[in-house]
PyMOL commands that place a pseudoatom at each C-alpha (Angstrom):
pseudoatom trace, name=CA, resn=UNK, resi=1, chain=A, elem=C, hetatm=0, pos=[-2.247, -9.574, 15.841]
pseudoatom trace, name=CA, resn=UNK, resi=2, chain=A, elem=C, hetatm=0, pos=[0.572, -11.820, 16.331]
pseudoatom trace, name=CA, resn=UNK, resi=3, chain=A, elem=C, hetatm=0, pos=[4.069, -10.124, 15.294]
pseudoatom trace, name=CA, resn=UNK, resi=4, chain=A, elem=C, hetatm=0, pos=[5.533, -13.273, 14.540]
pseudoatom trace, name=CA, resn=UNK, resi=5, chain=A, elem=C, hetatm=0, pos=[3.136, -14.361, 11.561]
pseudoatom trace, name=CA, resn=UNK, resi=6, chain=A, elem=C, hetatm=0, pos=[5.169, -14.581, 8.305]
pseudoatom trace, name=CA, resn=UNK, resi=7, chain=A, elem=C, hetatm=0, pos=[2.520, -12.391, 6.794]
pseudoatom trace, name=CA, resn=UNK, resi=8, chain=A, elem=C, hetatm=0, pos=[2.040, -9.680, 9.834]
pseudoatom trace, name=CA, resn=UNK, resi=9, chain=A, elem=C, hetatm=0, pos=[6.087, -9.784, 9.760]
pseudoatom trace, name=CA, resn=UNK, resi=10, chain=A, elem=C, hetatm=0, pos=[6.393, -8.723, 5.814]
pseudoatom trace, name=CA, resn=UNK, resi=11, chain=A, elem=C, hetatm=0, pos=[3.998, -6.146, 6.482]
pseudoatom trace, name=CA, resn=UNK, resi=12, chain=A, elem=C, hetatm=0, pos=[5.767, -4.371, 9.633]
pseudoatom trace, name=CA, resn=UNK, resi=13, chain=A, elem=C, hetatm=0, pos=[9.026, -4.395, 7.771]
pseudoatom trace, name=CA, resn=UNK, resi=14, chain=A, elem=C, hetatm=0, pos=[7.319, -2.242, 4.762]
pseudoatom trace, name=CA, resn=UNK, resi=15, chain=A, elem=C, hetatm=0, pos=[5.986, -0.085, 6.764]
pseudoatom trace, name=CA, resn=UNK, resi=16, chain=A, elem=C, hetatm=0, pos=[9.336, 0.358, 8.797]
pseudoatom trace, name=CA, resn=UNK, resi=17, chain=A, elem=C, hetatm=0, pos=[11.588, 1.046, 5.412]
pseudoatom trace, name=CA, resn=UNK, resi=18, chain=A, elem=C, hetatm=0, pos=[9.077, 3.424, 4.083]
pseudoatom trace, name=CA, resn=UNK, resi=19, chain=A, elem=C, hetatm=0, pos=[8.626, 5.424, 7.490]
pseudoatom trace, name=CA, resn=UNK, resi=20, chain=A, elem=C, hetatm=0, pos=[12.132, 4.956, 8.876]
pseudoatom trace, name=CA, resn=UNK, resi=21, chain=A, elem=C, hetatm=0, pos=[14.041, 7.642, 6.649]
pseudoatom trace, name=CA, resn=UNK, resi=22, chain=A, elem=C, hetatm=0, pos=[11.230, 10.615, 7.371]
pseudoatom trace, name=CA, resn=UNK, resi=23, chain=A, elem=C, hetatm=0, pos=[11.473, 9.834, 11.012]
pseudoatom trace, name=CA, resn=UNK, resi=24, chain=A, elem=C, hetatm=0, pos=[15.720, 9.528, 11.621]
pseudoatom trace, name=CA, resn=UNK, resi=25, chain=A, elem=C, hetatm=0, pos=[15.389, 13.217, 9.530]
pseudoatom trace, name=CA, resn=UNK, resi=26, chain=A, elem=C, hetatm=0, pos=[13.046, 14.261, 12.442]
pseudoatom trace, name=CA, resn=UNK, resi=27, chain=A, elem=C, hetatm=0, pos=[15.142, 12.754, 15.365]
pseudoatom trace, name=CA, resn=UNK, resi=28, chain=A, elem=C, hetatm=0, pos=[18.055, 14.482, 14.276]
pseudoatom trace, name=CA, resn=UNK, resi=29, chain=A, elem=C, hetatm=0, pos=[16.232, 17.564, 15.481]
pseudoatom trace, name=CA, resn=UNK, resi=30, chain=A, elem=C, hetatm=0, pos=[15.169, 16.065, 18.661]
pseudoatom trace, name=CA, resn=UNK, resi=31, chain=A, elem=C, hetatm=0, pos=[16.633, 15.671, 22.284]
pseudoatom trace, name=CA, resn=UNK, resi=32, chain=A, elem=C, hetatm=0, pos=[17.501, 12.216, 23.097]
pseudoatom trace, name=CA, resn=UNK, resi=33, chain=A, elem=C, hetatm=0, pos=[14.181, 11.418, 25.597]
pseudoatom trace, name=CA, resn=UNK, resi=34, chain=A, elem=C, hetatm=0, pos=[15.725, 7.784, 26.736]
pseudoatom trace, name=CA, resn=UNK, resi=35, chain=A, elem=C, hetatm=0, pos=[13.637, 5.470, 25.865]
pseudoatom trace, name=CA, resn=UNK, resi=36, chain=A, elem=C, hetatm=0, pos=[11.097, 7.976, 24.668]
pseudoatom trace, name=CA, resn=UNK, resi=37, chain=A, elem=C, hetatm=0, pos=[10.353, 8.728, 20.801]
pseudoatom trace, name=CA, resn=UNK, resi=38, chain=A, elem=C, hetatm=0, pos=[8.676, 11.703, 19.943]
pseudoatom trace, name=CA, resn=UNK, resi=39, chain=A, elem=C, hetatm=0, pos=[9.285, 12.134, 16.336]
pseudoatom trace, name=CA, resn=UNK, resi=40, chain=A, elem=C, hetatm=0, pos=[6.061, 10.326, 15.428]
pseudoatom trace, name=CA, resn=UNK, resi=41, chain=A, elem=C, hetatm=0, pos=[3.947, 13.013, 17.042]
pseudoatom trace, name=CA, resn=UNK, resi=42, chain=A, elem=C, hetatm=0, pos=[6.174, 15.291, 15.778]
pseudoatom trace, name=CA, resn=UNK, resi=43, chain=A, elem=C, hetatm=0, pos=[6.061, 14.436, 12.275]
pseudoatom trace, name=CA, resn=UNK, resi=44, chain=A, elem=C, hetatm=0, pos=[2.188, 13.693, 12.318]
pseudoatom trace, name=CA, resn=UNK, resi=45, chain=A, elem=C, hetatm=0, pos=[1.537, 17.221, 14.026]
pseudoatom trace, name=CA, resn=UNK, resi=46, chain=A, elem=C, hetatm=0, pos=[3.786, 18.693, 10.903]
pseudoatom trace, name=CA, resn=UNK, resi=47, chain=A, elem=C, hetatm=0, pos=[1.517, 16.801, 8.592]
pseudoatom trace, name=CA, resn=UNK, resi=48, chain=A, elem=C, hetatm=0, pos=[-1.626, 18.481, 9.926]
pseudoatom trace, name=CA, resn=UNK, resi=49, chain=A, elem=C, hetatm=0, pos=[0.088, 21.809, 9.855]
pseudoatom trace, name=CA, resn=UNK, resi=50, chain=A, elem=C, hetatm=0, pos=[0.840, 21.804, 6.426]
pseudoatom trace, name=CA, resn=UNK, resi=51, chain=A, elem=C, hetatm=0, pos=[-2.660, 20.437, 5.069]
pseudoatom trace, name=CA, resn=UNK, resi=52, chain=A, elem=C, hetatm=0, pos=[-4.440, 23.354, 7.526]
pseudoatom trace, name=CA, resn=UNK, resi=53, chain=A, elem=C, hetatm=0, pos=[-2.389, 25.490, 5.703]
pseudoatom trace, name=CA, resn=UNK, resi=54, chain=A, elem=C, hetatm=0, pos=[-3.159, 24.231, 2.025]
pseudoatom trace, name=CA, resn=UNK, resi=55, chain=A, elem=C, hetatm=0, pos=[-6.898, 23.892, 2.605]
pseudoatom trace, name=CA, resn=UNK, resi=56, chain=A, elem=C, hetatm=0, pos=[-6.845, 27.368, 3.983]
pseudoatom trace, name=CA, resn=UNK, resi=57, chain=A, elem=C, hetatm=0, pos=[-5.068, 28.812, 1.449]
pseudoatom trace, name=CA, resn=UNK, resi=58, chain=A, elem=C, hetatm=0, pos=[-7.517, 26.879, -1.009]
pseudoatom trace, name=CA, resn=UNK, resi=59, chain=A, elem=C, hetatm=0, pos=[-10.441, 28.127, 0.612]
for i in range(1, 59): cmd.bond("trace and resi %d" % i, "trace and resi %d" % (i + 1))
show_as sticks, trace
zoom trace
């Protein structure tokens, strides 16, 4: 995929101002790792949490 498509550009900025605000909440709560982001994982690993928790609860 080239980044520097028109199209492939549009798209990567969406995604950036819809993710963007969850994440800086998330690396406000982090150490700064350098270069290093971690809040991806972190979020994602908070996302699985909470749906084991509501299909358990379900179940």
């Amino acid at each position: 995929i080239n980044p520097w498509q028109p199209a492939v550009r549009m798209i990567i900025n969406v995604l950036a101002r819809l993710h963007e605000p969850i994440l800086r909440q998330v690396r406000r709560f982090l150490p700064d790792l350098g270069g290093i982001d971690l809040s991806p994982i972190v979020l994602f690993l908070a996302a699985q949490f909470i749906r084991n928790l509501l299909i358990n609860s379900l179940a």
